[in-house]
C-alpha positions in Angstrom: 133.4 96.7 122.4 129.9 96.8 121.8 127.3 95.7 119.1 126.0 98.4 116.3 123.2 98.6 113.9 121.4 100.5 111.4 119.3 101.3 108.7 119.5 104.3 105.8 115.8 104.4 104.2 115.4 104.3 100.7 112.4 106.6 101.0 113.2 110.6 101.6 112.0 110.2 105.6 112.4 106.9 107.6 108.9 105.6 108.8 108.1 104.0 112.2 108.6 100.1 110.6 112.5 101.3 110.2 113.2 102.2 113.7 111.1 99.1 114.3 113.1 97.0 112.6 116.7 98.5 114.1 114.9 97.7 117.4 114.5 94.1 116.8 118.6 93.6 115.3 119.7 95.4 118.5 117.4 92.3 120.4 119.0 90.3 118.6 122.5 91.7 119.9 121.9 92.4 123.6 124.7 89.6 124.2 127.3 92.1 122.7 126.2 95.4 124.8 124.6 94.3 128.0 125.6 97.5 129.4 123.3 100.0 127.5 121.7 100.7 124.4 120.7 103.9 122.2 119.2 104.3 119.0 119.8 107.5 116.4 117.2 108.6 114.3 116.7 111.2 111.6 115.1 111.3 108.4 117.2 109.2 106.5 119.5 106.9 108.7 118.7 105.4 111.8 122.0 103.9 114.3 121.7 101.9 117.2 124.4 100.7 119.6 124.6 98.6 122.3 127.9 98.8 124.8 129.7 96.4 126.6 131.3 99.5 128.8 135.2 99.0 128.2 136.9 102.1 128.6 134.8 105.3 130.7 132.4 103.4 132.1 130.3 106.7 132.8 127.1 107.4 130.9 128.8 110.4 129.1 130.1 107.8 126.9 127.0 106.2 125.6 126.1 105.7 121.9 125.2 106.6 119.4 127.7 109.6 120.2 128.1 113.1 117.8 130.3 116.0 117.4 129.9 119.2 119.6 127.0 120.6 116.6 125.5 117.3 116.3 126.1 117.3 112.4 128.4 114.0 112.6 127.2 110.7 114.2 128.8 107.5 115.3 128.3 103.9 116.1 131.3 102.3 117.3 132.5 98.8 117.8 136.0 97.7 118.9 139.0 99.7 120.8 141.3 102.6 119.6 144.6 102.0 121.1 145.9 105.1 120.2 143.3 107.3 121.2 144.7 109.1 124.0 147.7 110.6 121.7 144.3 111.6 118.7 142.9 113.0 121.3 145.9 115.2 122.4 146.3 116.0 118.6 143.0 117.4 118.0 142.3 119.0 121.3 145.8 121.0 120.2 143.3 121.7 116.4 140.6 123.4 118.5 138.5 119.9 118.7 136.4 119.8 122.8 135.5 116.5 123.9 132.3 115.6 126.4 133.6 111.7 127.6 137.3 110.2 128.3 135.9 107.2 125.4 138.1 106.0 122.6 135.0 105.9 120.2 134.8 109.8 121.0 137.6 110.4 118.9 136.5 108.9 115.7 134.1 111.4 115.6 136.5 114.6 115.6 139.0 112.4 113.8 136.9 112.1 110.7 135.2 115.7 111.2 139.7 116.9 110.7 139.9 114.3 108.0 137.2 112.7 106.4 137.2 109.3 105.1 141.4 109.8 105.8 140.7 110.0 109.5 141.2 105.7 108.8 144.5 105.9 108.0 145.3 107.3 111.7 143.4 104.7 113.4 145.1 102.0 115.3 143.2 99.3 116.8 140.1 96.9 116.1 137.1 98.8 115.0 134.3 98.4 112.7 131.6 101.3 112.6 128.6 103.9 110.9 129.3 107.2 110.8 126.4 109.3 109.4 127.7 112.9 108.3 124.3 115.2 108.1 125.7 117.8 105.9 126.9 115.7 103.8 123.7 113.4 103.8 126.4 110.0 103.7 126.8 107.3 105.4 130.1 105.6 106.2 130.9 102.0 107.3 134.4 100.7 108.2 136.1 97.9 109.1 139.8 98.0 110.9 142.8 96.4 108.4 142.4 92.6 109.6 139.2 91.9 110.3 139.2 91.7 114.0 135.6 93.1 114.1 132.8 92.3 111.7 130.3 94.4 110.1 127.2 92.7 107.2 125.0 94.6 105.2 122.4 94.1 103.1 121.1 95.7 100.2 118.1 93.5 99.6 115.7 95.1 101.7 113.5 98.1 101.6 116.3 100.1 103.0 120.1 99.6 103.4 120.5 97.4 106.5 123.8 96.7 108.4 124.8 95.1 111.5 127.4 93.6 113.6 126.2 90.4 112.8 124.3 88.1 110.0 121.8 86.8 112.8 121.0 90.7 113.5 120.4 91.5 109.9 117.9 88.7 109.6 116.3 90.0 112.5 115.3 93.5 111.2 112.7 91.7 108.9 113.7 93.4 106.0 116.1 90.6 104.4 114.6 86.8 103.4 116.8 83.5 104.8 117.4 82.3 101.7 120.9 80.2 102.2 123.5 80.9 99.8 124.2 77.4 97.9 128.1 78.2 97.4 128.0 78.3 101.6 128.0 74.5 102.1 130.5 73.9 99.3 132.8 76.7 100.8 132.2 74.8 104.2 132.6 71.8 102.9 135.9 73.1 101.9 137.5 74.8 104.4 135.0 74.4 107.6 134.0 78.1 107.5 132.5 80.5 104.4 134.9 82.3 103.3 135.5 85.8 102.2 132.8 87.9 101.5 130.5 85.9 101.1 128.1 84.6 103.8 126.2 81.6 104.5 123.6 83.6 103.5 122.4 85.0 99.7 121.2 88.5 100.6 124.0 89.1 103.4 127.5 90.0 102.6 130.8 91.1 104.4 132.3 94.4 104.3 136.0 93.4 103.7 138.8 94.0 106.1 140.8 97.2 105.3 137.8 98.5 103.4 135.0 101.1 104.0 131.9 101.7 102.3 129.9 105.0 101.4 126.4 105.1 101.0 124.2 108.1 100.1 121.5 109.0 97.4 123.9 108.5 94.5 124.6 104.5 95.2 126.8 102.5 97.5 130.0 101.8 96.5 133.4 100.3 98.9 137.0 101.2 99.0 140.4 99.8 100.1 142.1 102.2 102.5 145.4 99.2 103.4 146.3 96.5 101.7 148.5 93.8 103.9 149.7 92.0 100.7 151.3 95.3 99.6 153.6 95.3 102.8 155.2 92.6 101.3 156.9 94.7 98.7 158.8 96.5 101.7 159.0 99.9 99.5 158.7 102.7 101.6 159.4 100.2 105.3 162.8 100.7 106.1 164.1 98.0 107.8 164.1 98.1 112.1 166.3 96.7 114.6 165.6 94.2 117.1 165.6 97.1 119.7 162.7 99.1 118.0 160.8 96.0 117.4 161.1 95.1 121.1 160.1 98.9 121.9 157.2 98.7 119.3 155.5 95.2 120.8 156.2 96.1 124.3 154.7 99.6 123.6 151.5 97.7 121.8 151.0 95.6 124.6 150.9 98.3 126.8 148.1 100.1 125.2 146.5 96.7 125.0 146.3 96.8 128.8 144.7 99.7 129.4 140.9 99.2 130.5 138.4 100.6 132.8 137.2 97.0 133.2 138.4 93.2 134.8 140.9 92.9 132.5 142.9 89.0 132.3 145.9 87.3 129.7 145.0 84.1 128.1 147.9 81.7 128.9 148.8 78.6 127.6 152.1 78.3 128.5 152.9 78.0 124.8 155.9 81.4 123.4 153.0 83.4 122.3 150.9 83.9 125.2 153.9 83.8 127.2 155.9 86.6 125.6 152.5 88.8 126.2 152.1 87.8 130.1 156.5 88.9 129.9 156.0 91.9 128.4 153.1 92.8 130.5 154.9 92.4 133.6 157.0 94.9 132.4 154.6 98.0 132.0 151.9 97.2 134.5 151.7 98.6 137.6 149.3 96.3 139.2 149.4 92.2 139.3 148.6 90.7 136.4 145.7 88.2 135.8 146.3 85.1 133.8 143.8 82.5 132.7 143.9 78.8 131.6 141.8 76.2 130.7 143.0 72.7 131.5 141.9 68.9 130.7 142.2 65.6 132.3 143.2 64.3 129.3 147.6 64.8 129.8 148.3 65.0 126.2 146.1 67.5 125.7 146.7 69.4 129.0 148.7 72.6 129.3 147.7 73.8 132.7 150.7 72.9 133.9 153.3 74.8 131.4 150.8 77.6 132.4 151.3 77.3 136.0 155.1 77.9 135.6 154.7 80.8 133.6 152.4 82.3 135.9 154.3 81.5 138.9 157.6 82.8 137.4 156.1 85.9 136.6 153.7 86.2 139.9 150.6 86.6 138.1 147.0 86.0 140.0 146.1 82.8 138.4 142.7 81.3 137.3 141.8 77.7 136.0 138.9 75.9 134.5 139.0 71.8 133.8 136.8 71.6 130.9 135.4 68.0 130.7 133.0 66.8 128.1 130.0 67.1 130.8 131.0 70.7 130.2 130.7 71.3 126.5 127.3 68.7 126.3 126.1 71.5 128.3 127.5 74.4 126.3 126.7 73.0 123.0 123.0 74.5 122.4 124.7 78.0 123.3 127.7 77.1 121.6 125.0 76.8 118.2 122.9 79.3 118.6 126.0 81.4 119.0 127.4 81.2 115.0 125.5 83.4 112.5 127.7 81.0 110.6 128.9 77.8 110.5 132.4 77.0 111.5 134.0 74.0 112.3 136.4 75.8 114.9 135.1 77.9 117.7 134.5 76.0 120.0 137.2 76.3 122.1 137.0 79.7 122.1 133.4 79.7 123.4 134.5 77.8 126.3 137.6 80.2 127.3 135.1 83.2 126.6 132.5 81.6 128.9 135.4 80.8 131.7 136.7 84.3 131.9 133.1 85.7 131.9 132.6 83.1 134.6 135.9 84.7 136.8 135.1 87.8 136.4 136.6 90.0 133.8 135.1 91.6 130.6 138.7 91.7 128.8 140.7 89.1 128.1 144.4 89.3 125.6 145.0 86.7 123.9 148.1 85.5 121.9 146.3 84.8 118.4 148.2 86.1 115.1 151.6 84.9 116.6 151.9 81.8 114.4 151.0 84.4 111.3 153.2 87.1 112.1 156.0 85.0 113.4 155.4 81.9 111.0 154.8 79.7 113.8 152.7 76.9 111.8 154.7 73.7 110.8 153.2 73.4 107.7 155.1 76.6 106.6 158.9 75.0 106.2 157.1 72.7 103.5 154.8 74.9 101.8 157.5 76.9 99.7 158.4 73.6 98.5 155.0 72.9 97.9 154.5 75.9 95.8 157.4 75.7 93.7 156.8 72.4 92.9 153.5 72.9 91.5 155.1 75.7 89.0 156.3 72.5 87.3 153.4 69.9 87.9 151.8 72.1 85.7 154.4 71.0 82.9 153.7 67.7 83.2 150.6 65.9 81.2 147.4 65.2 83.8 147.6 61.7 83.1 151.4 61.6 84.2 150.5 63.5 87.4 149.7 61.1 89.9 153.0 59.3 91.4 154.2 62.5 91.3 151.7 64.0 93.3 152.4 61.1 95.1 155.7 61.8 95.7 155.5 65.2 96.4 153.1 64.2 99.3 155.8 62.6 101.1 158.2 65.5 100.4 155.9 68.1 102.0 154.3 65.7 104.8 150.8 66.4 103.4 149.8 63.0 105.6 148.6 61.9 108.6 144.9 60.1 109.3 143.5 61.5 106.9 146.2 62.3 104.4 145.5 60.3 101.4 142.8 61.6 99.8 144.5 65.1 100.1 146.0 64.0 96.8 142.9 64.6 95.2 143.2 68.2 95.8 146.9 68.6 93.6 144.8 67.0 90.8 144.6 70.9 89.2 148.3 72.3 90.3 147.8 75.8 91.6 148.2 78.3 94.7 144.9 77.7 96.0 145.1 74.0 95.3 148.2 73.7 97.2 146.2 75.9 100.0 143.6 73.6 100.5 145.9 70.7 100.5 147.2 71.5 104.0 144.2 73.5 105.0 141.4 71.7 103.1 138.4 70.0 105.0 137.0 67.3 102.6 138.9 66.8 99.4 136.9 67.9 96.3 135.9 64.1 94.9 134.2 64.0 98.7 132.1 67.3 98.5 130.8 66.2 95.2 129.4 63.1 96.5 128.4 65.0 99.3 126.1 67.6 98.1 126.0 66.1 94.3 127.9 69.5 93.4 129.9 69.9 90.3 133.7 70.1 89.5 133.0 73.7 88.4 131.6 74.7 91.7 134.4 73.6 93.5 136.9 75.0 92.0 137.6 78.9 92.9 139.8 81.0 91.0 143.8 81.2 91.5 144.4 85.0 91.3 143.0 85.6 94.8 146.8 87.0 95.6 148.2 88.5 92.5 152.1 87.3 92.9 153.1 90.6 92.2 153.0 91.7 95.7 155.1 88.7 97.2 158.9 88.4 96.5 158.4 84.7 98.0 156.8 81.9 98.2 156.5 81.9 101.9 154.9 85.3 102.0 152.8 83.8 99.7 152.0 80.9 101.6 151.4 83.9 104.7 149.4 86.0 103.0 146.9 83.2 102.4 147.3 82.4 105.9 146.6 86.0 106.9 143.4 86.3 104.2 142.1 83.1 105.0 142.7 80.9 108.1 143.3 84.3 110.5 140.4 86.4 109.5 137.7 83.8 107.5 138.0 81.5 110.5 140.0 82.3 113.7 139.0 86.0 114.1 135.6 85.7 113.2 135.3 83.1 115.5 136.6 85.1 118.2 134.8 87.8 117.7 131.4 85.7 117.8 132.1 83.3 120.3 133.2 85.7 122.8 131.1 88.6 122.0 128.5 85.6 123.1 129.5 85.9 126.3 129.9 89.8 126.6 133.8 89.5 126.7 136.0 91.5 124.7 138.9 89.8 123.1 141.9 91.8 122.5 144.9 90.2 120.0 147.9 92.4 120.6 150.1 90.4 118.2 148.0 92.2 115.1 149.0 95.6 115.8 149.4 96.4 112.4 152.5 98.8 112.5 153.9 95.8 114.7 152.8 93.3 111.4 154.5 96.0 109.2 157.3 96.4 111.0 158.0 92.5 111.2 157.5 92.6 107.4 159.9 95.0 106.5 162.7 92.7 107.7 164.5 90.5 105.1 163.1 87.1 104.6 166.1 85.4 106.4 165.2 87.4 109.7 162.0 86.9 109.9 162.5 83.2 109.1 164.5 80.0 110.1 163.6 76.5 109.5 165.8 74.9 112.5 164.5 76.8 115.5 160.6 78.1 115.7 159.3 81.5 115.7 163.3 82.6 116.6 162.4 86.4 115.9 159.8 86.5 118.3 162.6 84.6 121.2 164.9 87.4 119.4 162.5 90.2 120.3 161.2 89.2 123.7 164.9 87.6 125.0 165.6 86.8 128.2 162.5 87.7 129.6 160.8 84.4 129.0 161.7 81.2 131.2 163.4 78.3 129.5 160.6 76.2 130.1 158.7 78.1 127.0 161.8 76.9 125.0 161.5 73.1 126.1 158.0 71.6 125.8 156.9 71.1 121.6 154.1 73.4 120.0 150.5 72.6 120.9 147.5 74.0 119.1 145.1 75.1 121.3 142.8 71.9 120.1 139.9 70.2 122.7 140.2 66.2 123.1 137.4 66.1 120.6 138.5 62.9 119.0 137.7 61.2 122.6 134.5 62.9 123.5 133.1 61.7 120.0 133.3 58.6 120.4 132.8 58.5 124.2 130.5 61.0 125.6 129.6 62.9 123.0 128.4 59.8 121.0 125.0 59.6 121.7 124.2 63.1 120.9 126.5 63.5 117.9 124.9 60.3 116.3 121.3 60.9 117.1 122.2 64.2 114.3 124.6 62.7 111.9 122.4 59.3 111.8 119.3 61.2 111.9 116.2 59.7 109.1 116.4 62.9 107.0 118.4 64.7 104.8 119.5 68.5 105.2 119.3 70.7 102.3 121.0 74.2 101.8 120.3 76.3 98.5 119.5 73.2 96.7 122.1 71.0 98.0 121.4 68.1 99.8 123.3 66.7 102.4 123.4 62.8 101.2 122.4 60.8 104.6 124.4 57.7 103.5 127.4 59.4 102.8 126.9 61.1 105.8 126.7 57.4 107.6 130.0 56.3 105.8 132.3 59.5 107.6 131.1 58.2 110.8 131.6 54.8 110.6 135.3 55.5 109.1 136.1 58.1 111.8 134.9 55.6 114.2 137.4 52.8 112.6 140.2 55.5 113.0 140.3 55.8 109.4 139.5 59.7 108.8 140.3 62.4 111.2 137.4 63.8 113.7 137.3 67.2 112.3 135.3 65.7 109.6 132.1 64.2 111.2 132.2 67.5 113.6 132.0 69.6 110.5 129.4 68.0 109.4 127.6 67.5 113.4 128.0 71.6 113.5 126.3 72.4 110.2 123.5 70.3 110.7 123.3 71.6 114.5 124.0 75.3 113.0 121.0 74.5 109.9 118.2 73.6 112.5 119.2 76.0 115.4 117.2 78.6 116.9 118.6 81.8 115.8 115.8 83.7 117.7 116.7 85.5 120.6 112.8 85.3 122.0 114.1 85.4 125.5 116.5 88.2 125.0 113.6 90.3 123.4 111.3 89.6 126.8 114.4 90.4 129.3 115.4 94.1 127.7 112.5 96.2 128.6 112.6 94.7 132.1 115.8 94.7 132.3 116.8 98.2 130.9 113.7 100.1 130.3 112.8 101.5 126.9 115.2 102.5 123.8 116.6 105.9 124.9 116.9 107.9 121.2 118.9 110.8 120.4 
């Protein structure tokens, strides 16, 4: 797990302001490789790396890292689970290895099978490969998401990096913010696709790579998760190989060379990895939890059971809001883009850091694999009502939309207005319904946008590739909430505090697997997430079974209007207005959300959203500090 960078010149021989330039992005990502740092630097393409050592701690495993003839170079970020048995496969081709590191083998991999060499790859990973002979660079990002990779195009050479904050910091690429940004916030609290909140910095797509030599830059799909949904070529698996397959997956989850811990909630997800855990590992297992004083909110004890029952070594933190007051200016600086969510996650990457370890599993992707969320018994509905809303004159439309609310429990504090988004009947319509942020009539009075702005197209998923609307409804889950918000969120927020994040429930031959089954197996409306108790059995306690699903949610709606109040209102009340790619932020609308949250009239997430992105518009995104500590604290850039 580390932070990478780079540059490929446009001109025929980098020149000193390049290497320059990849010297200030890997400043700017010290936080994601405090363990070492290397740059690579030939004519055309310079690679740097920093490491957060993970797995062979010793130096022979530094970065950038090459082949035995030095024609094939790599900057890695992320873990190979199934390096060990690629590494027995090519030894067995003739291939000689100098370090016991998983990023090792992607070298050798792709030397045996070029841009192929993806296809065999198992794990979280995004990364540069330069091939000399071939004068062309490769980028690569693993099938979900799980770690990130920009670029930019818009400079005097191609510049990439592990995140948006780094590319800014070469120098090479303007902060010009991209308008559609604060809409797309606005939206769904977090930009979305690939797009970014800025307009000369984009997102290599999950599942995708990129090439990039004299002749152009073009990018490629090498998996599609949509297309699993089809089932052709997945024969269907019994419980017993599903069992063997996740218990398998965690076990290759577990193997580090560093303090690794399990995130446990107490909730079946996190659970079922600390069960299966206990299986395979030799030593004690580590669990961690953080707890509140607020009881509704507080799992700790659910947590405590598990861990006793299993005999795990466990750790606590009470989190107060003292605690995330303090955290908050880190917690900013943090996003290279806004997000509403992420918090949480900063705090539990902060904890762990605080106890100790540099790894820590955590049970994210269980509510998409297993279709865990609530809101997935009523979207079908949802969906195949809309097929005939369409039918019916937009006049004509509104006490059935009405209506149709009730049906599909669209309410809550905040539920009303989420009308306003069935207005145009369509997929994504009903998406942002039950995922949506601020309905659409809000965001225009917000920022003064137009209708057309708002509205995105409805082919994102082509329904071809779904024989249901629930796999529908999952795929958007999978496209949008899992990798636009929750992954990159847990990438940044705990890359932040030089943890690495491991989410064993995306193995994606464990995804595939659970895909392949019929609809009716993988699904049932009267008892949650029963393939996962199918798969996991007896090895859980009944006490996972008995208390209701939490989400992992902070008592923000308290803090806010306690002690968080005086902060939170000296931004949101603030005499100015913010303005993003010609957008403004309309201060008295602004005043409204706060007085109605306050009246208990609109949910909290709101006035957050709108606290983080003016908090994330006016934060220091320099790393000044961090530039000052790394030639005291680890000498010059060694370059290969």
């Amino acid at each position: 797990m580390c932070g990478i960078s780079g540059i490929y010149s446009n001109k025929p021989v980098a020149d000193p302001s390049d290497r320059l330039a990849c010297e200030r992005m890997l400043d700017a990502l010290l936080h994601r490789g405090p363990d070492g740092q290397g740059m690579y630097v030939s004519e055309r393409v310079i690679l740097g790396h920093r490491r957060l050592a993970i797995i062979d701690l010793s130096e022979a495993a530094k970065q950038p890292i090459s082949n035995e003839d030095g024609s094939v170079w790599l900057s890695f970020n992320g873990e190979i689970y199934n390096f060990r048995s690629l590494r027995s496969e090519l030894e067995k081709l003739g291939h000689s290895f100098k370090s016991q590191s998983d990023g090792e083998i992607i070298v050798h991999l792709y030397e045996q099978f070029d841009v192929g060499c993806l296809d065999r790859l198992e794990g979280m990973f995004a990364f540069a490969l330069w091939d000399v002979r071939k004068k062309r660079l490769l980028l690569a990002r693993d099938r979900f998401g799980m770690k990130p990779l920009y670029y930019s195009d818009a400079a005097p050479g191609f510049v990439f990096a592990s995140e948006a904050n780094a590319v800014l910091a070469s120098g090479f690429v303007s902060c010009e913010y991209r308008r559609e940004a604060l809409i797309q916030f606005l939206q769904y609290g977090v930009v979305s696709g690939q797009l970014t909140a800025f307009k000369h910095i984009h997102s290599l797509p999950p599942a995708h790579y990129a090439l990039k030599d004299e002749g152009g830059f073009s990018i490629h799909p090498y998996w599609n998760f949509a297309q699993c949904m089809r089932r052709t070529g997945h024969a269907p698996v019994s419980l017993f190989e599903l069992r063997e397959l996740f218990q398998e997956n965690v076990k290759r989850h577990l193997v580090s060379d560093a303090p690794l811990g399990i995130l446990l909630s107490g909730g079946m997800d996190s659970s079922s990895l600390v069960a299966l855990a206990s299986k395979v590992n030799e030593r004690r297992l580590h669990t961690v939890t953080l707890a509140f004083e607020e009881e509704s909110y507080d799992e700790s004890l659910f947590a405590q059971q598990i861990s006793d029952y299993f005999d795990t070594v466990h750790h606590e933190r009470t989190i107060t809001a003292s605690d995330v007051l303090r955290a908050l200016p880190a917690f900013f600086q943090a996003m290279d883009q806004p997000t509403v969510d992420g918090l949480n996650t900063f705090m539990v990457a902060e904890s762990a850091r605080d106890m100790g370890f540099k790894v820590l599993l955590s049970g994210l992707g269980g509510d998409e694999v297993f279709a865990g969320y609530s809101h997935l018994k009523k979207a079908p509905l949802l969906f195949e009502c809309l097929r005939w809303l369409k039918l019916v004159p937009k006049w004509a439309r509104g006490g059935l939309v009405r209506s149709l609310s009730k049906v599909v429990q669209l309410g809550g504090v905040h539920g009303a207005d989420r009308l306003n988004y069935l207005e145009d009947p369509s997929v994504m319509s009903a998406y942002r319904a039950y995922r949506g942020l601020f309905p659409p009539d809000a965001i225009q009075k917000i920022t003064g946008c137009s209708a057309e702005e708002i509205q995105e197209a409805d082919d994102l998923i082509p329904m071809d590739h779904v024989s249901n609307y629930l796999d529908l409804a999952l795929i958007l889950e999978f496209d949008r909430y899992l990798h636009d918000q929750l992954l990159r969120d847990t990438d940044v927020m705990s890359m932040r505090n030089s943890l690495e994040m491991r989410v064993p429930f995306l193995d994606h031959k464990l995804v595939e697997a659970v895909f392949s089954l019929p609809l009716k197996e993988r699904f049932h409306r009267g008892v949650q997430k029963k393939l996962l108790r199918d798969i996991v059995g007896s090895a859980l306690p009944t006490i996972t079974f008995e208390h209701p699903k939490r989400g992992f949610v902070f008592p923000l709606d308290s803090w806010m209007r306690s002690s968080l109040r005086p902060q939170i209102e000296e931004v949101l009340l603030a005499n100015r207005e913010h303005t993003i790619g010609g957008l403004v932020i309309r201060k008295n609308l602004i005043e409204r959300i706060w007085r109605e949250f306050l009246s208990g009239k609109i949910h909290w997430s709101r006035p957050w959203a709108l606290f983080v992105f003016m908090n994330w518009l006016n934060r220091d995104s320099g790393t000044s500090a961090e530039y000052q500590m790394r030639e005291a604290r680890y000498g010059k850039m060694e370059t290969v």
